[in-house]
N, CA, C and O atoms as a GROMACS GRO file, in nm:
protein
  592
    1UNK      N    1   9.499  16.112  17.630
    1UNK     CA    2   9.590  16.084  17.526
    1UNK      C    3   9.547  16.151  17.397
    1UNK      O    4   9.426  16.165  17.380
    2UNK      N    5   9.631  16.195  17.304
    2UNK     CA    6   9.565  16.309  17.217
    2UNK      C    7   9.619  16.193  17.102
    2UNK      O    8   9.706  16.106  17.114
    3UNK      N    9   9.531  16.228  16.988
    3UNK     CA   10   9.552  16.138  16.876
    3UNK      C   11   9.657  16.169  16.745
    3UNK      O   12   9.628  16.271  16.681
    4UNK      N   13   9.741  16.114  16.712
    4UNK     CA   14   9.817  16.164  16.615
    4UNK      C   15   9.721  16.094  16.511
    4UNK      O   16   9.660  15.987  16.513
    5UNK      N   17   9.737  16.259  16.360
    5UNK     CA   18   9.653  16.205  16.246
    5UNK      C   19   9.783  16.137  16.149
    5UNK      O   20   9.890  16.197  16.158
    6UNK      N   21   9.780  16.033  16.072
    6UNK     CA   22   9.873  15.995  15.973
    6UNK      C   23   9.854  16.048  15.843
    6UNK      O   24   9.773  15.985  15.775
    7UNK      N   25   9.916  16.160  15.784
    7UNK     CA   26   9.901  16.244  15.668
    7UNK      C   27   9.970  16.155  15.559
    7UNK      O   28   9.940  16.186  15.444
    8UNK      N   29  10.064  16.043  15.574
    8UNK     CA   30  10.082  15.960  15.472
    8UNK      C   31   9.997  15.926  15.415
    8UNK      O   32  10.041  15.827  15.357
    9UNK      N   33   9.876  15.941  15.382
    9UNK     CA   34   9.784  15.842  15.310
    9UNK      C   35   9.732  15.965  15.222
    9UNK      O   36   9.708  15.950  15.102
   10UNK      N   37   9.716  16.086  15.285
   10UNK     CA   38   9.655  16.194  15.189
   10UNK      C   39   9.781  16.242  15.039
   10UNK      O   40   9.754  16.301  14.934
   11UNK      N   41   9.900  16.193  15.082
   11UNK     CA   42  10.018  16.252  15.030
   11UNK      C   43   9.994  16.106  14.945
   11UNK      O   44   9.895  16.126  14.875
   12UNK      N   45  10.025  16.020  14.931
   12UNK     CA   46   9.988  15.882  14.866
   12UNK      C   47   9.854  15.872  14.740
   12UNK      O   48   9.883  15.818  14.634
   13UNK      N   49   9.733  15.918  14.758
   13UNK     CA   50   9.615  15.947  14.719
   13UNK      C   51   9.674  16.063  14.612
   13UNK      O   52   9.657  16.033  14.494
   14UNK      N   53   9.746  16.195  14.638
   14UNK     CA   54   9.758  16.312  14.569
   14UNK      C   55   9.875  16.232  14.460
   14UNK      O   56   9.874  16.271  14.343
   15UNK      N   57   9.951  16.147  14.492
   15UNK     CA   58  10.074  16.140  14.419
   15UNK      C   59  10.006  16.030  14.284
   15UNK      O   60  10.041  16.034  14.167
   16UNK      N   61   9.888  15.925  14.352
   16UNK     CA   62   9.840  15.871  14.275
   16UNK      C   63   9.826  15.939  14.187
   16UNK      O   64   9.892  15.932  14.083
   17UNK      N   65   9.707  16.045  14.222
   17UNK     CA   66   9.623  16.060  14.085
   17UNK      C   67   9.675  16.207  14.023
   17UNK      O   68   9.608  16.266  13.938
   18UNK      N   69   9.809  16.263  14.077
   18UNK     CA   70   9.917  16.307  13.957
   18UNK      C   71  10.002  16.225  13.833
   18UNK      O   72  10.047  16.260  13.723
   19UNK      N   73  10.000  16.056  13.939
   19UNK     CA   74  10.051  16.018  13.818
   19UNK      C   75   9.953  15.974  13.690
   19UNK      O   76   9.982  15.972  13.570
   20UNK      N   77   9.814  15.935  13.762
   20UNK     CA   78   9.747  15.931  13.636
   20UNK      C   79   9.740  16.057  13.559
   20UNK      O   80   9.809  16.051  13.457
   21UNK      N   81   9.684  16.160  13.573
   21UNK     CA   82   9.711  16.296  13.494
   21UNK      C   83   9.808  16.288  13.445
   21UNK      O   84   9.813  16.354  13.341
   22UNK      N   85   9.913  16.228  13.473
   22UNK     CA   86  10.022  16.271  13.373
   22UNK      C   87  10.014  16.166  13.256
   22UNK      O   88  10.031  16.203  13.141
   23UNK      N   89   9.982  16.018  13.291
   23UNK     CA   90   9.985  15.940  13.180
   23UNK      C   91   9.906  15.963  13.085
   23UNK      O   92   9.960  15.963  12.974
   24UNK      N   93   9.734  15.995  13.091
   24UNK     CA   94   9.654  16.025  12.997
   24UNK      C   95   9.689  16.157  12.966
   24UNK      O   96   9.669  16.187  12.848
   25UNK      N   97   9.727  16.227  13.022
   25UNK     CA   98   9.808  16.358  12.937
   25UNK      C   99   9.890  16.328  12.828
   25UNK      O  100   9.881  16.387  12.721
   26UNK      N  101  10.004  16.198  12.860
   26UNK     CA  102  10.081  16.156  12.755
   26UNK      C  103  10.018  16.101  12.638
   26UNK      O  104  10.064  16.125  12.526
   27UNK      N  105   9.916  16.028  12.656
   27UNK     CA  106   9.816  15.926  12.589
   27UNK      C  107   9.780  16.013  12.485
   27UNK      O  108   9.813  15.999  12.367
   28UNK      N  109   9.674  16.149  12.556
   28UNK     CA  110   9.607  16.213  12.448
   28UNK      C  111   9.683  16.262  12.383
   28UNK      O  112   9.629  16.280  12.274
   29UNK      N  113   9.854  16.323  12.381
   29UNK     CA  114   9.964  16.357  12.324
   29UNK      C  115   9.972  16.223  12.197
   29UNK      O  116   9.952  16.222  12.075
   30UNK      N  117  10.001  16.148  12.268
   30UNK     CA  118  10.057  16.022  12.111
   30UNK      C  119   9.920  15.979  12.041
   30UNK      O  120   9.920  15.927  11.929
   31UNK      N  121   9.799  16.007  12.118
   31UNK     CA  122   9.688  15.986  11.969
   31UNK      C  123   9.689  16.093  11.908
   31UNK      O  124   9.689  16.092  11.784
   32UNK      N  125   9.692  16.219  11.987
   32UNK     CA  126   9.670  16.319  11.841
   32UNK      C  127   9.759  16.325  11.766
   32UNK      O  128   9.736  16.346  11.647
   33UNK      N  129   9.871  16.311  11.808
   33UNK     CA  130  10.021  16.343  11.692
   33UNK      C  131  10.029  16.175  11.613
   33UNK      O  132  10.138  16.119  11.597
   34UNK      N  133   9.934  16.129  11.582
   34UNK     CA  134   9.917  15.975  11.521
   34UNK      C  135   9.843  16.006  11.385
   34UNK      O  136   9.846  15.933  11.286
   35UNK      N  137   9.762  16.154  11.400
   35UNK     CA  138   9.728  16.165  11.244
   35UNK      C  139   9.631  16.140  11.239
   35UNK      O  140   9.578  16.176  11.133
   36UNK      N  141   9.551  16.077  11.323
   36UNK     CA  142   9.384  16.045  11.289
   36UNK      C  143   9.324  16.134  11.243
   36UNK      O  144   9.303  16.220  11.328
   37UNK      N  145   9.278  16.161  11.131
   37UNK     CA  146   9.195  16.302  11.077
   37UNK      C  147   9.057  16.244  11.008
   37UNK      O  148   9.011  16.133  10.983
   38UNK      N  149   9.033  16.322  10.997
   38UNK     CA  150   8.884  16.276  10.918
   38UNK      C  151   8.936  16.322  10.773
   38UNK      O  152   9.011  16.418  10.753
   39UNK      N  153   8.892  16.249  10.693
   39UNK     CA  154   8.941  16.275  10.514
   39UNK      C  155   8.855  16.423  10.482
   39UNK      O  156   8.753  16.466  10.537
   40UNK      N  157   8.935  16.482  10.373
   40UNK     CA  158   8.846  16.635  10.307
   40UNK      C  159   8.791  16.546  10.239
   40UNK      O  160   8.826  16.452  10.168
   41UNK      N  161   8.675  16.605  10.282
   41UNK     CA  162   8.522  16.597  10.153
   41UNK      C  163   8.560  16.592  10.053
   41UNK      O  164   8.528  16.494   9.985
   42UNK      N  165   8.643  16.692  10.000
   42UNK     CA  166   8.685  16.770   9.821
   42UNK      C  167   8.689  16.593   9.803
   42UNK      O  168   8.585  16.538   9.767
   43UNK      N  169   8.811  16.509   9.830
   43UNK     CA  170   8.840  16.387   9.805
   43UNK      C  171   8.742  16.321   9.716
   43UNK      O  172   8.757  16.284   9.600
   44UNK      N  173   8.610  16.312   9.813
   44UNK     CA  174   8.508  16.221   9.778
   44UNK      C  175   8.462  16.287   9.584
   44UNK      O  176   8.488  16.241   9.472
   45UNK      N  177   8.376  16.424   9.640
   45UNK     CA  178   8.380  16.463   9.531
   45UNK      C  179   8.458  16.456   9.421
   45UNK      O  180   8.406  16.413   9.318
   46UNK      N  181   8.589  16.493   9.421
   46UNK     CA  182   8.716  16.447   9.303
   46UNK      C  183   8.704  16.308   9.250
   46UNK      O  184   8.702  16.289   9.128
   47UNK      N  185   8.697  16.205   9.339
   47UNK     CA  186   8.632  16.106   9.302
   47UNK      C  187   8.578  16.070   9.210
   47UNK      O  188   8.624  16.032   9.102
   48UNK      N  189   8.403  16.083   9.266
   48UNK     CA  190   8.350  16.071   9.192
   48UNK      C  191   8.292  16.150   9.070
   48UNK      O  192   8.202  16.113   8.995
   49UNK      N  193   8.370  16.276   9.065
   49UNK     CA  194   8.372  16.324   8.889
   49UNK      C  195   8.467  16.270   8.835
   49UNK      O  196   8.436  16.237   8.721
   50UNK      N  197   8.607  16.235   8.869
   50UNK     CA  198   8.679  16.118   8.794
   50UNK      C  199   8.606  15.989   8.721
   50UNK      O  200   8.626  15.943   8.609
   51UNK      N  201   8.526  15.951   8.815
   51UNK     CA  202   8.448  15.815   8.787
   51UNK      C  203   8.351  15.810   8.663
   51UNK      O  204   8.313  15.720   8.588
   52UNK      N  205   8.327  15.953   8.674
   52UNK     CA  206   8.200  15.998   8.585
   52UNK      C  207   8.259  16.028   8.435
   52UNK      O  208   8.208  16.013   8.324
   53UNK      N  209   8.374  16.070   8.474
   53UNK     CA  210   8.440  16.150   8.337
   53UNK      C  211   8.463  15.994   8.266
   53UNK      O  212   8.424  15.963   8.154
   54UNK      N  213   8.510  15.936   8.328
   54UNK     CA  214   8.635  15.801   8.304
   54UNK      C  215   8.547  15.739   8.217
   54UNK      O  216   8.565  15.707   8.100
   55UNK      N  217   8.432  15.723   8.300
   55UNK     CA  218   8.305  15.579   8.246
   55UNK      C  219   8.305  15.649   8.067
   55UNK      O  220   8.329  15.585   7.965
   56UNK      N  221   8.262  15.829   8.083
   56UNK     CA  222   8.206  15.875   7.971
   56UNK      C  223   8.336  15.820   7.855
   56UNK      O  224   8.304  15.771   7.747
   57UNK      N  225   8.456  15.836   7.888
   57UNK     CA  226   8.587  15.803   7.825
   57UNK      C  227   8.542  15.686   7.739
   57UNK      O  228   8.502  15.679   7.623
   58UNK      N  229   8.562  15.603   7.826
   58UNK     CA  230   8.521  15.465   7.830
   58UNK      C  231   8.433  15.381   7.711
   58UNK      O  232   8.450  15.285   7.637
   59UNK      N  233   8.338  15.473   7.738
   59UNK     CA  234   8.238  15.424   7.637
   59UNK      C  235   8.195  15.480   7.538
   59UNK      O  236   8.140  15.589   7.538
   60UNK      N  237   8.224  15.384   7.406
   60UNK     CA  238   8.261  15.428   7.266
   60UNK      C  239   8.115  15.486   7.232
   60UNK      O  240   8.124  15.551   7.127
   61UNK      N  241   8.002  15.487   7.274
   61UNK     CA  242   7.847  15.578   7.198
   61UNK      C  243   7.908  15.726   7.230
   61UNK      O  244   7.951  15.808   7.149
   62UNK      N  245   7.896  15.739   7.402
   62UNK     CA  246   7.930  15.837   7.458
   62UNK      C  247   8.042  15.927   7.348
   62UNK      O  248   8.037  16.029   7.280
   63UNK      N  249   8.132  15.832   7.376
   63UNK     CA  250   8.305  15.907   7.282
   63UNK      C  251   8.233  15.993   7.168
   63UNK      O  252   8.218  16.113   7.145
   64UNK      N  253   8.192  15.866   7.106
   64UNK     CA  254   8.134  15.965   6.946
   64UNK      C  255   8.033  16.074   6.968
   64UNK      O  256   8.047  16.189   6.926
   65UNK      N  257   7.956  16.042   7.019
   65UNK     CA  258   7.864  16.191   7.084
   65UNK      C  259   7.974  16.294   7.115
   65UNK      O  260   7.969  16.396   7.046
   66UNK      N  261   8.034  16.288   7.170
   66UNK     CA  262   8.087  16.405   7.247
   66UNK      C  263   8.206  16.472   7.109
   66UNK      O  264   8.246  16.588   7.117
   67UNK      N  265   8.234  16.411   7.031
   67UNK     CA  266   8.343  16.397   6.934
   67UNK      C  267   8.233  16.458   6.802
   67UNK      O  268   8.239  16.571   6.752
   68UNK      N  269   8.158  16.374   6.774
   68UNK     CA  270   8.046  16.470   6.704
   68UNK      C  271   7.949  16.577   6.708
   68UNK      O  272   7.876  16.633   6.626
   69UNK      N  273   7.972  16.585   6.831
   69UNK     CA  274   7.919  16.772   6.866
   69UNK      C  275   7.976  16.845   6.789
   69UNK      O  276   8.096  16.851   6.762
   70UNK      N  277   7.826  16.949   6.721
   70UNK     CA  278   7.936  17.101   6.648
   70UNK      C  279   7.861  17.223   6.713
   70UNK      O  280   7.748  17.214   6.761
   71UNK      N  281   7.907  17.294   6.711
   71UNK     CA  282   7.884  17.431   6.750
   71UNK      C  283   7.933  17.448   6.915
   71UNK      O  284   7.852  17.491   6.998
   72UNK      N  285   8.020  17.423   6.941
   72UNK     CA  286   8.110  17.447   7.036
   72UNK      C  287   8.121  17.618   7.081
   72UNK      O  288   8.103  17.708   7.000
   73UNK      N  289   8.156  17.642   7.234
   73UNK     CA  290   8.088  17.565   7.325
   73UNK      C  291   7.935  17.509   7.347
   73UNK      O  292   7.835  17.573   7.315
   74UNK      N  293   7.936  17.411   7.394
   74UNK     CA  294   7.814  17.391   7.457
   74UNK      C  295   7.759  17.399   7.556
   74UNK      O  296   7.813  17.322   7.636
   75UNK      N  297   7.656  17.466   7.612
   75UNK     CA  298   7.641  17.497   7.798
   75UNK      C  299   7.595  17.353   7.784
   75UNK      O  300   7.582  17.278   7.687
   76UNK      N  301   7.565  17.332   7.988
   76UNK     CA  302   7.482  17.199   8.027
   76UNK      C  303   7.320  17.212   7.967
   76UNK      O  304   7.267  17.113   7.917
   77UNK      N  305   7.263  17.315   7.974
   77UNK     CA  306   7.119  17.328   7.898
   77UNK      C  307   7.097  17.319   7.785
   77UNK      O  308   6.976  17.324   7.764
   78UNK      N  309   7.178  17.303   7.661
   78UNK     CA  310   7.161  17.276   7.567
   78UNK      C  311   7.256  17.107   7.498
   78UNK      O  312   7.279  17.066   7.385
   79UNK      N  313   7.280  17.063   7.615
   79UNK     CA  314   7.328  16.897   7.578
   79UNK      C  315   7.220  16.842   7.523
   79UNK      O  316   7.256  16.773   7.427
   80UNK      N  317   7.062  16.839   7.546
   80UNK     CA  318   6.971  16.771   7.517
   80UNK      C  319   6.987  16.792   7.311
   80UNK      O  320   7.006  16.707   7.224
   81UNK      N  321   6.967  16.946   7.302
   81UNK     CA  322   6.916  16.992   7.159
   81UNK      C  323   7.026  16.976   7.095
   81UNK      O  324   7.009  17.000   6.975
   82UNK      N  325   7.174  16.934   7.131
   82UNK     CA  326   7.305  16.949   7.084
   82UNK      C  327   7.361  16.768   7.054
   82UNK      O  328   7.475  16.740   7.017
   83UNK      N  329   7.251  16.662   7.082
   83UNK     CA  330   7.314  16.561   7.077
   83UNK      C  331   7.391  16.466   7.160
   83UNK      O  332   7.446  16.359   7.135
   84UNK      N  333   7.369  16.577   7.320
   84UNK     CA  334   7.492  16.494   7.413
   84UNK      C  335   7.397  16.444   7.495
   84UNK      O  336   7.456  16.387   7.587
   85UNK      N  337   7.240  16.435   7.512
   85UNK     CA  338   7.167  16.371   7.583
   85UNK      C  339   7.210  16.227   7.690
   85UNK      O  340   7.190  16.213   7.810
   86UNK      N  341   7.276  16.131   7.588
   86UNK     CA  342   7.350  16.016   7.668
   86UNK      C  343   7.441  16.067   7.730
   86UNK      O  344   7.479  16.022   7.838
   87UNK      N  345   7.472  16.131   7.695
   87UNK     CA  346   7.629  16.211   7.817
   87UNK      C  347   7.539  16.280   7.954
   87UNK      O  348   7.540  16.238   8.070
   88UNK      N  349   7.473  16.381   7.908
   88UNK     CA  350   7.388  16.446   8.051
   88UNK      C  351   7.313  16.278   8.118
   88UNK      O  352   7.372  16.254   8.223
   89UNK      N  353   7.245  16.205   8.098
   89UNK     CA  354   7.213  16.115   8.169
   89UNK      C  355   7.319  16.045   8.238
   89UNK      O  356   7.313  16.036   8.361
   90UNK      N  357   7.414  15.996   8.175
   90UNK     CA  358   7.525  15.968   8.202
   90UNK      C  359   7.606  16.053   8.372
   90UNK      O  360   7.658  16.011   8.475
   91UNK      N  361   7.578  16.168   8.320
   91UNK     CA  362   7.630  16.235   8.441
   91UNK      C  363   7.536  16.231   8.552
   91UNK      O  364   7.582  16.230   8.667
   92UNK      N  365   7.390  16.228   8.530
   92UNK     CA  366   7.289  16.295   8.621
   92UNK      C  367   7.288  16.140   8.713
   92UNK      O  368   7.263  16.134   8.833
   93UNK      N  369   7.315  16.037   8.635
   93UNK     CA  370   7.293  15.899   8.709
   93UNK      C  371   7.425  15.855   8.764
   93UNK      O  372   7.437  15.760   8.842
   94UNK      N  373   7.503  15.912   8.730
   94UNK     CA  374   7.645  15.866   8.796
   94UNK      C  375   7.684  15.939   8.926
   94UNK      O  376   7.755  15.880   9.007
   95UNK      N  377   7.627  16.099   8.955
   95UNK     CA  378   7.688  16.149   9.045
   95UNK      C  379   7.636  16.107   9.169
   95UNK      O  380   7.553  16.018   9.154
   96UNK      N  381   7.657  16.140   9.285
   96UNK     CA  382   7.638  16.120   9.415
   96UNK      C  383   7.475  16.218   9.414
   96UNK      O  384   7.448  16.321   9.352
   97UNK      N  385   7.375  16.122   9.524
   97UNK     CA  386   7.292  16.262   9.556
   97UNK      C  387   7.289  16.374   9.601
   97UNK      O  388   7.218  16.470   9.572
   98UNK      N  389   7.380  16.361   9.684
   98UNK     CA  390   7.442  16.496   9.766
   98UNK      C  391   7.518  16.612   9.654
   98UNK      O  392   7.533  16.733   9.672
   99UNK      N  393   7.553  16.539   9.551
   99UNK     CA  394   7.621  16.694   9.439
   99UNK      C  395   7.548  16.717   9.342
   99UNK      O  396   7.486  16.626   9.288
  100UNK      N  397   7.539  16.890   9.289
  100UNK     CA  398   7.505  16.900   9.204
  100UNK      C  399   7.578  16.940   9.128
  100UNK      O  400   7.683  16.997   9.156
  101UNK      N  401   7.525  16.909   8.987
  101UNK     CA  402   7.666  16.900   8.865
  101UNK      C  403   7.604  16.950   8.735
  101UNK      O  404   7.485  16.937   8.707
  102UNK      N  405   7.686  17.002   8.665
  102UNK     CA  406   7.692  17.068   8.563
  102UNK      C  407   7.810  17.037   8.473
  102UNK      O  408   7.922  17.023   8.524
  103UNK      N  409   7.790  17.024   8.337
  103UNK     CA  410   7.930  17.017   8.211
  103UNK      C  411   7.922  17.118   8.102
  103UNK      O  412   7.814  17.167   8.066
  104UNK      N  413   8.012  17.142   8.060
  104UNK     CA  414   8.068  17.230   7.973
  104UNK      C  415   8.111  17.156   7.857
  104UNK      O  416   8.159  17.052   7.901
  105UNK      N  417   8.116  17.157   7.738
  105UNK     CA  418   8.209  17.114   7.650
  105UNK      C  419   8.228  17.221   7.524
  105UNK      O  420   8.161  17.289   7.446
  106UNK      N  421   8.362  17.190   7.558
  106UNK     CA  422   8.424  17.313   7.464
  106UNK      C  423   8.574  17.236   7.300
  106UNK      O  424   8.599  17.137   7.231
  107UNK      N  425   8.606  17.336   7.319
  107UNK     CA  426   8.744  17.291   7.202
  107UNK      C  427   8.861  17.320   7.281
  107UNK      O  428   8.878  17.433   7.326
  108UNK      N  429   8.944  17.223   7.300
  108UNK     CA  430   9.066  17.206   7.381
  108UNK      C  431   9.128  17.346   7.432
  108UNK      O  432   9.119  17.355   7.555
  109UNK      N  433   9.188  17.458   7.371
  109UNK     CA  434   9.211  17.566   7.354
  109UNK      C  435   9.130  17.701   7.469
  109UNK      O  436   9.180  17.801   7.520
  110UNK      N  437   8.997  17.646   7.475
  110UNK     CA  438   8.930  17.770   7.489
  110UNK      C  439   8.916  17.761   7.694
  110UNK      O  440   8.920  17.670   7.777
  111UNK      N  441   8.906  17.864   7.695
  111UNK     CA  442   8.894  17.883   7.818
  111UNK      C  443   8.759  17.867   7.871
  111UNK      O  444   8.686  17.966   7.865
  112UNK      N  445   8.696  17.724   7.940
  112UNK     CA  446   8.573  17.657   7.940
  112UNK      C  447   8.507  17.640   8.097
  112UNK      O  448   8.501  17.534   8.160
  113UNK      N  449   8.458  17.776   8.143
  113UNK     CA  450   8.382  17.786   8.264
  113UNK      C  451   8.225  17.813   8.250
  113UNK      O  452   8.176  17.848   8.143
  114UNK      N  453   8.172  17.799   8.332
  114UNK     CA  454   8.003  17.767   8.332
  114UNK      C  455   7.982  17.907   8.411
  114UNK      O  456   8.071  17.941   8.488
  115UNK      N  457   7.860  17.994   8.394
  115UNK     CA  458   7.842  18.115   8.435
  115UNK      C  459   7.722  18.106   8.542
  115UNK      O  460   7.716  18.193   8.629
  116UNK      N  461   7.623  17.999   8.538
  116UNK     CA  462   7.566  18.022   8.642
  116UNK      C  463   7.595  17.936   8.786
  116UNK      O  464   7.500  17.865   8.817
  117UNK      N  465   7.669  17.933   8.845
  117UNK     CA  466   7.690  17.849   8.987
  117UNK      C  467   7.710  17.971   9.084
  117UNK      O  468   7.737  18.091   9.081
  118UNK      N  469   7.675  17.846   9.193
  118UNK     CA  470   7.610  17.963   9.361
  118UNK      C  471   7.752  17.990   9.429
  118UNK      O  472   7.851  17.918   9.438
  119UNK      N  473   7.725  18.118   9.471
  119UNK     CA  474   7.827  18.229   9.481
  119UNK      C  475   7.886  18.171   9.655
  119UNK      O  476   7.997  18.189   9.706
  120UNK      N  477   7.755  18.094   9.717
  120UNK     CA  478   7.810  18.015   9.828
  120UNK      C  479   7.845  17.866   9.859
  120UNK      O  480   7.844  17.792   9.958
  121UNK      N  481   7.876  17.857   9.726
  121UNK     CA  482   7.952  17.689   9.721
  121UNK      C  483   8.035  17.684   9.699
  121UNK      O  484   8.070  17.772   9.620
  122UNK      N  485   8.146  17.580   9.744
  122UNK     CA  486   8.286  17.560   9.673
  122UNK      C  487   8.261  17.482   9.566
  122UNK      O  488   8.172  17.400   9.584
  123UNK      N  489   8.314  17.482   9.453
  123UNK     CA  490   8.319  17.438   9.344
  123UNK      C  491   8.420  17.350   9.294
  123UNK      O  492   8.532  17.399   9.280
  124UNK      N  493   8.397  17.196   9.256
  124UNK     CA  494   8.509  17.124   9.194
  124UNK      C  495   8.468  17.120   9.069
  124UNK      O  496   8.352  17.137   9.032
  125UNK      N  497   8.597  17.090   8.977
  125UNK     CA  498   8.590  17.104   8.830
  125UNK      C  499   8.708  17.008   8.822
  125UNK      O  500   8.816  17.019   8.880
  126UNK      N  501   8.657  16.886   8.714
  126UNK     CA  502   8.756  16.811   8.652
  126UNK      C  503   8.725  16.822   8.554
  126UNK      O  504   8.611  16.859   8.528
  127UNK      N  505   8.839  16.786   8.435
  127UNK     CA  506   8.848  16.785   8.294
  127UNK      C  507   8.866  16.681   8.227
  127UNK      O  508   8.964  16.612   8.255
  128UNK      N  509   8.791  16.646   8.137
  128UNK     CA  510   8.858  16.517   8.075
  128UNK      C  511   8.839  16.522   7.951
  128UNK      O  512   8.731  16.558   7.905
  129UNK      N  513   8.984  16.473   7.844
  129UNK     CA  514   8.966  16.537   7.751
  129UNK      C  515   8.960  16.400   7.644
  129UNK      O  516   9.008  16.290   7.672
  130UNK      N  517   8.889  16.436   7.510
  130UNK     CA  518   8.867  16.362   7.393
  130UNK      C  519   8.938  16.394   7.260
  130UNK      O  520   8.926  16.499   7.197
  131UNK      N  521   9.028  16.267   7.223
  131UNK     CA  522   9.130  16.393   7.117
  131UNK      C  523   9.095  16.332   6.979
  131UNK      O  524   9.114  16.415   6.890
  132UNK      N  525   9.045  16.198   6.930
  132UNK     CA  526   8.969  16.215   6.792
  132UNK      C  527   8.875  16.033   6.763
  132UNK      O  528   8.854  15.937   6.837
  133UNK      N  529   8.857  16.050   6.685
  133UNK     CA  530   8.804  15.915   6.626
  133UNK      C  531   8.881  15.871   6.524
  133UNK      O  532   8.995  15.914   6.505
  134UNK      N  533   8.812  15.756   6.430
  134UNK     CA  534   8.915  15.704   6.344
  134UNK      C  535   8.945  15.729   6.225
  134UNK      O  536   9.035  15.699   6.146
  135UNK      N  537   8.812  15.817   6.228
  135UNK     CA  538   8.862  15.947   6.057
  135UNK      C  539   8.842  16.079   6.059
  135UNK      O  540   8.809  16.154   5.967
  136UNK      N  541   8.871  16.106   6.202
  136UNK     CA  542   8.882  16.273   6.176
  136UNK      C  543   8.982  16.286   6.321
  136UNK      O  544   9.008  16.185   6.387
  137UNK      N  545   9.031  16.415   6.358
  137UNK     CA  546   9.104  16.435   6.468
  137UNK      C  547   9.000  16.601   6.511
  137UNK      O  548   8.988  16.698   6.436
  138UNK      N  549   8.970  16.593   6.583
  138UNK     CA  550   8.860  16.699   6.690
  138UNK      C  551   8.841  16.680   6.791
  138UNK      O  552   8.745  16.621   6.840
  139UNK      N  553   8.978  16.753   6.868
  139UNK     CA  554   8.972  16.718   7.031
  139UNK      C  555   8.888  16.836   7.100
  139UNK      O  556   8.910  16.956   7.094
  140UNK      N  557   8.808  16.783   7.154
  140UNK     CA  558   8.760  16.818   7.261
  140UNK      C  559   8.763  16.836   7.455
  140UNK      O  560   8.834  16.762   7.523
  141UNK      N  561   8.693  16.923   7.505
  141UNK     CA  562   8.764  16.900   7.668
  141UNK      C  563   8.569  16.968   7.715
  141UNK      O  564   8.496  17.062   7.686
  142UNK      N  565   8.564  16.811   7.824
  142UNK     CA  566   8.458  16.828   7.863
  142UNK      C  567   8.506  16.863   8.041
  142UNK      O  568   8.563  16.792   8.124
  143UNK      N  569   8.470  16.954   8.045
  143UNK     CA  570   8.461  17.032   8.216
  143UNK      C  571   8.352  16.952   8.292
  143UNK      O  572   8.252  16.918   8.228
  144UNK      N  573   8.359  16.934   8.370
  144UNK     CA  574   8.265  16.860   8.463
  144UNK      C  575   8.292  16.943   8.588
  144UNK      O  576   8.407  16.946   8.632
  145UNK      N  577   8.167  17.028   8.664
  145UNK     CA  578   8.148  17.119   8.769
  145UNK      C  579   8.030  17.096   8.865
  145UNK      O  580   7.915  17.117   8.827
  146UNK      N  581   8.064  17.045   9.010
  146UNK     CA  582   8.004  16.993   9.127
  146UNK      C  583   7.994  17.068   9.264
  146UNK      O  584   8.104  17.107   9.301
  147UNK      N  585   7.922  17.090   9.322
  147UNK     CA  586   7.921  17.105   9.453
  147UNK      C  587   7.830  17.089   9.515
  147UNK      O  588   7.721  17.049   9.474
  148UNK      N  589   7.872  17.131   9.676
  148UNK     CA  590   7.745  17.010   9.765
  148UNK      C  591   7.683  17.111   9.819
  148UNK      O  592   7.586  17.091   9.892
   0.00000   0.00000   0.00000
């Protein structure tokens, strides 16, 4: 007597596990088109020079320092000899460890970039500006410049 083989079961097995392939095919389709991304870095950074600028806003010693500066511009190396000392601390303790940062302060008007930064970093720059005290009007715009 010769044996018949039953090929239903191999055809059953194949149809299974097409239909799984097809569902996690669908699956990995609706998570990726769901948007999960990882956030840009820039974000963080933007951040926290907002935070930094804001606080300096904020606080009336700071204000007048930055408002009583003369001899405009000022690089970041000469904040110490120029009076803005609480402002550079201000920045050096506020930023993240991971950035390094640099400020500018200039007169609203002027076109206020920093000349030494690395030619292989991306660079963020926020501005925040100071427009007078209560007996004089001398706005100022302090640049704030970071990267990681």
């Amino acid at each position: 007597m010769k044996m018949q083989k039953n090929k239903k079961g191999w055809i059953k097995i194949v149809e299974a596990f097409t239909s799984i392939v097809l569902i996690a095919g669908a699956l990995l389709i609706i998570i990726n088109s769901l948007g999960l991304q990882v956030p840009d870095s820039s974000v963080f950074v933007y951040d926290s020079e907002y935070a930094i600028l804001r606080e300096i806003q904020l606080n009336n010693a700071l204000r007048n320092e930055i408002l009583s500066a003369s001899g405009l511009p000022i690089e970041w190396n000469n904040f110490d000899s120029s009076g803005l000392s609480q402002v550079k601390s201000k920045i050096n303790l506020g930023k993240p460890t991971y950035l390094e940062c640099k400020a500018k302060l200039c007169e609203i008007n002027n076109n206020c970039v920093i000349n030494s930064v690395p030619d292989d970093k991306d660079i963020f720059v926020q501005s925040a500006f100071f427009g007078a005290k209560q007996d004089s009007y001398a706005p100022r715009k302090l640049n704030l410049f970071c990267w990681a």
